[in-house]
N, C-alpha and C positions, 0 to 999 in steps of 0.2 A: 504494500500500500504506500502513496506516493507519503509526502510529508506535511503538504498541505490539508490531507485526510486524517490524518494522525493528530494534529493540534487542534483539528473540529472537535476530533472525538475528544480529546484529553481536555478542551474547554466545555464538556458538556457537564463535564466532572469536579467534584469541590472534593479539596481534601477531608473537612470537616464532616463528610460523608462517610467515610471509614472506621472500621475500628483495628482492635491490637489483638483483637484473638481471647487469649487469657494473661495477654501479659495487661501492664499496667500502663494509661493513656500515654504518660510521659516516657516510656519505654519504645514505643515504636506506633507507626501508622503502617497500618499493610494493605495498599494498592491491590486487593485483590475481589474480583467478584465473589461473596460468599455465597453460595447456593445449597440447596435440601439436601440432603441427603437420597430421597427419594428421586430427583430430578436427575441423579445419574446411574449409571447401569454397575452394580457392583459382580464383575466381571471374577471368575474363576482363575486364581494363578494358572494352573496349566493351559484354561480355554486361553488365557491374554497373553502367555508366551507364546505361542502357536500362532495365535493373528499377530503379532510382533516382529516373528521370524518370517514370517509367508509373507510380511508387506502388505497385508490387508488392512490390517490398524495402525498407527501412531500410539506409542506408550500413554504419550498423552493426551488421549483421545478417551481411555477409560482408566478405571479403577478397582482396585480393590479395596473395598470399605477395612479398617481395619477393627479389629478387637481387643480386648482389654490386654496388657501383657502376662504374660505367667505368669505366677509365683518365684520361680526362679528365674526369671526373665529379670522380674523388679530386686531378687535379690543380689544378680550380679549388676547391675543397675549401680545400688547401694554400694556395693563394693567397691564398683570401679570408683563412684564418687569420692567415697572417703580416699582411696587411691590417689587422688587425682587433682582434688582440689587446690592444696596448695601451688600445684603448677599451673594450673590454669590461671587462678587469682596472679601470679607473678605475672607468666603472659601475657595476661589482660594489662597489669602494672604497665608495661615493658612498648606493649603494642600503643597503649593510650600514652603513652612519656616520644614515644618516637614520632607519631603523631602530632601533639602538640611542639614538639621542638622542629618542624616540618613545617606546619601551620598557623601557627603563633602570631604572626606577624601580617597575614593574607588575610584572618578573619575578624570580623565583627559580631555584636548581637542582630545587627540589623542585617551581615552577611554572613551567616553562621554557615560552618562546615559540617559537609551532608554525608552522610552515612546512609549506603542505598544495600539493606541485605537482601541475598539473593535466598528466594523460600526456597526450602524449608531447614537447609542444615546451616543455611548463615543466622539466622535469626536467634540462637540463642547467642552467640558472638559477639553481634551486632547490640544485643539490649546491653550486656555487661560491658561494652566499650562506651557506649552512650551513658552508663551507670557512672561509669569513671570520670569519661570525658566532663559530666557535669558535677562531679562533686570537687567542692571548691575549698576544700581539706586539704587537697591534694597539690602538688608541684605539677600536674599537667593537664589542669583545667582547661576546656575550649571552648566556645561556643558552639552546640551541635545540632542537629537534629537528623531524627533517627525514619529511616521508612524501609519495608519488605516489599519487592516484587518479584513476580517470577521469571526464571529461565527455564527451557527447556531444550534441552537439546535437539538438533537437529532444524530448531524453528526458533531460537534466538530470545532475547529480553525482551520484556513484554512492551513495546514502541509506546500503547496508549502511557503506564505507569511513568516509565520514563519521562515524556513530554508532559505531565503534570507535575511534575517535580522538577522539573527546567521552567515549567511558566512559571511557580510558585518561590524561586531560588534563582532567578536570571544573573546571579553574578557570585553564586558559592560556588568550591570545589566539589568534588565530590569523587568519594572513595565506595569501591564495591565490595561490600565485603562476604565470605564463603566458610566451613567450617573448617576444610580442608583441601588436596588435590588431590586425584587418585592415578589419573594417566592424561591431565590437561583439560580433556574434553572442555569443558564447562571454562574455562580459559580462553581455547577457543573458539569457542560461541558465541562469550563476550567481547572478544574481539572483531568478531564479525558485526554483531551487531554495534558495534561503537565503532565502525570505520568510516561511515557517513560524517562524525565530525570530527573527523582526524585533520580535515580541509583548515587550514589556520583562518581564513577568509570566513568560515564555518559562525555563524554568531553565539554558539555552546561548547566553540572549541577549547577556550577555557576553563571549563566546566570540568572537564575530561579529560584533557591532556595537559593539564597542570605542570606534569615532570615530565616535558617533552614529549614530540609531536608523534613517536611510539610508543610510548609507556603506559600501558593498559594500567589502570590502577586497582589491582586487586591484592586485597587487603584476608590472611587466610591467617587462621589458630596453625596450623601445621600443612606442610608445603611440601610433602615426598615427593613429587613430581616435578616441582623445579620450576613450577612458572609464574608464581604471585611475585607483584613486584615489594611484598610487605609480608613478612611471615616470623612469627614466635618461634619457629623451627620448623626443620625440613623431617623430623624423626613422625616413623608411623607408630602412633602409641595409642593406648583404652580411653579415648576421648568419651566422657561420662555421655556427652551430650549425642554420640554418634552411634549410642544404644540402643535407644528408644525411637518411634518417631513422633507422630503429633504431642502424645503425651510428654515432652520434653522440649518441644516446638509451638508452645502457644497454642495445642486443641489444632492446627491447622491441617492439610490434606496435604500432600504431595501436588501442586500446581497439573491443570485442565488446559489445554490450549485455547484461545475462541480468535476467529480473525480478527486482527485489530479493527477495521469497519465496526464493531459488532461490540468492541469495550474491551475488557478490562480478563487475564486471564480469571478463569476460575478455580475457585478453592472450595472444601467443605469444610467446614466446623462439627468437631465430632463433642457432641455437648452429651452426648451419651457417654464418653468417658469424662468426667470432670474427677468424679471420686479416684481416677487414677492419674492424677495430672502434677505434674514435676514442674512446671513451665515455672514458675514463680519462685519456688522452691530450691530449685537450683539455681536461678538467677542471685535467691539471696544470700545463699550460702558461701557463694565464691567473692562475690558484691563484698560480702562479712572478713572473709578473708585476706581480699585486695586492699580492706582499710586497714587491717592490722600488719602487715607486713611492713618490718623491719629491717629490708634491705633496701639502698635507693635503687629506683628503675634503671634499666638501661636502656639505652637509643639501638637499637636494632639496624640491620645494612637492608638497604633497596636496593632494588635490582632496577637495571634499564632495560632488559630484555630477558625471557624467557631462558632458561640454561637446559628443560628437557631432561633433568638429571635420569630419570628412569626409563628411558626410549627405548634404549637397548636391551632392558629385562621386559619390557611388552612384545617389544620385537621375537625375542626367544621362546616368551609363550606361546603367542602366537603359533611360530612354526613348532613347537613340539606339540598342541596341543591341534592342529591343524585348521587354525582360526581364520577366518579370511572378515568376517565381523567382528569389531575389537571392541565393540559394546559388548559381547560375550565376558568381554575380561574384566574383574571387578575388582580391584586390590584396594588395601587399607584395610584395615582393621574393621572397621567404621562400614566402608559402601560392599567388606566382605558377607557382614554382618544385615545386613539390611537387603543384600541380595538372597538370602537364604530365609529372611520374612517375605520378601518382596515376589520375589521370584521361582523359576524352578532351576536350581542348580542340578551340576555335575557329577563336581565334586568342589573338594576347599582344599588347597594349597597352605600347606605352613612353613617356615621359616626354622622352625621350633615345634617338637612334637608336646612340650608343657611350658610354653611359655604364661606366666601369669596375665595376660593382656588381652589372650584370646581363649581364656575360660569360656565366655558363652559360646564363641562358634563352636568350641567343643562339644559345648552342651546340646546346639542345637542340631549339630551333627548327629550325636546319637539318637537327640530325640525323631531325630527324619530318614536314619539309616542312609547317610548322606557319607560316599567316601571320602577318608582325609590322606593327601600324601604330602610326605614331608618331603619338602625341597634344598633346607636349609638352606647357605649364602647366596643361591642363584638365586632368590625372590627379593634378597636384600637393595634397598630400606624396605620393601614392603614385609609387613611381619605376616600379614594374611592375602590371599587372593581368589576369589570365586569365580569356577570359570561356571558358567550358563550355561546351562543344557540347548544342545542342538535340535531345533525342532523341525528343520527341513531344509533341501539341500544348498538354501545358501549358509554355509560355513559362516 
């Protein structure tokens, strides 16, 4: 859709229209259509891998509704958390310090610096940097504000979301931010869809290309892959938050595509899970911890350009596992884990046959009869990797 159609649509739209899910008003605004649950088709994992791989459907085109987590789902959940928290709250320190020694200077209250998460794994990220960024306790307060849209692969950031966040902010920067990498993808997605104002002449190209006129600005908790220009670490580790999903994501769905003509991508709100809902919970906990910490932050290294660190361990899967679709391949800890609720796996690839990091794919392993081979150093940084079952013969 051109861009003149795009600004129609995103001025039919007021921000104050939206809500934050389960997080809290001052936490985030999410750009997304909320829709019933009813209003969309809750699609069978095996029927929706089958239309996925045959090219009949777009992943994003349906869904599978999800359900409450285990029992021991929530208690490695808990584990990882207690696990985990003090490094995340540092990160977060770390991530918000380099940031404002970045931005310092560029913003205002009246041009505050925008924070644009990408649903659904950036979004608990993005509330605890916006938590940071505005507490004014701290040595790297900024002026921020905080909003969720969707990506999807294959069909780009959502044009409407974005253009109401450019009408409403015509002279902030803004930064994208995501939980992790797993093999780029979603890097370059975003890239594609932000090459339109890469043009200097472009009137949002400072919006975007802030740190030069390639520097995609993405902002990631953990960066295996090598391509955020902004990351706490490149290590694949038990990110609490990369567990669960809506239930730890603000109640939201994994993003719907809709053409942009038509608005705004959509989402569900699963209001049937509340009584299992982390969204706030874990936001406070780490929120708790980034105040008490006793070490000063540090300034973190940017990148100008993509480095691809893991190419050549996708590459290898690939041909031993005889992929010719590299969506098949799912590594990280995190989208290993999320493939094996989400999807219909293979098998799981470990790094390590007991690493403490990848207790539940273990778990969920046995509990699906799902095989696991240990690969050890050749999957290294990834500690886990899902390959996806082949459901017809395009590889």
């Amino acid at each position: 859709m051109n861009a003149i159609n795009q600004d129609i649509t995103a001025n039919k739209l007021t921000l104050d229209e939206f809500g934050s899910g389960s997080y809290l008003a001052s936490d985030v605004t999410v750009l997304l259509n909320i829709v019933d649950r009813n209003a969309v088709a809750d699609v069978p994992v095996a029927q929706k891998e089958a239309l996925i791989q045959s090219g009949q459907r777009h992943y994003s085109d349906m869904i599978t509704l999800e359900g409450a987590p285990s029992a021991m789902h929530e208690q490695l959940y808990k584990q990882a958390l207690a696990q985990g928290t003090q490094r995340i709250a540092t990160d977060i320190a770390n991530l918000a310090y380099t940031l404002h020694q970045t931005f310092q200077h560029t913003v205002t209250v009246e041009q505050p610096f925008i924070l644009v998460s990408l649903v659904r794994a950036g979004l608990p990220v993005g509330v605890l940097l916006q938590r940071a960024l505005i507490d004014s306790n701290s040595n790297y307060d900024l002026p921020s504000v905080h909003y969720g849209i969707s990506i999807i692969r294959d069909r780009g950031l959502d044009p409407v979301a974005l253009q109401m966040i450019l009408n409403e902010h015509p002279n902030s920067p803004i930064v994208f931010v995501d939980g992790w990498t797993g093999k780029g993808a979603i890097y370059q997605e975003l890239a594609t869809s932000l090459a339109p104002f890469s043009d200097p002449n472009h009137p949002n190209f400072a919006n975007i290309f802030h740190q030069g006129k390639e520097v995609i600005p993405l902002l990631t908790l953990a960066d295996p892959a090598g391509v955020a220009w902004l990351a706490a670490s490149e290590d694949d580790w038990l990110i609490p938050s990369g567990l669960l999903n809506s239930t730890v994501s603000g109640l939201i769905s994994r993003s719907l595509y809709t053409e942009p003509q038509e608005g705004l991508h959509r989402s569900v709100f699963y209001d049937d899970l509340v009584a299992y809902d982390h969204s706030l919970a874990f936001i406070g906990r780490i929120d708790s911890a980034r105040q008490q910490l006793s070490m000063s932050p540090q300034r973190l290294q940017t990148f100008k350009q993509p480095r691809y660190t893991t190419q050549s361990t996708i590459d290898m899967l690939a041909t031993r596992y005889q992929i010719s679709n590299r969506n098949r391949i799912k590594p990280t800890i995190a989208e290993a884990t999320r493939a094996i609720l989400r999807r219909d796996p293979e098998c799981v690839l470990l790094a390590n046959a007991d690493h403490p990091d990848t207790a539940l794919l273990r778990h969920l392993c046995a509990e699906r009869d799902i095989n696991i081979v240990i690969l050890g150093g050749k999957i290294l940084p990834y500690q886990a990797v899902t390959i996806i079952k082949q459901r017809n013969t395009n590889n």
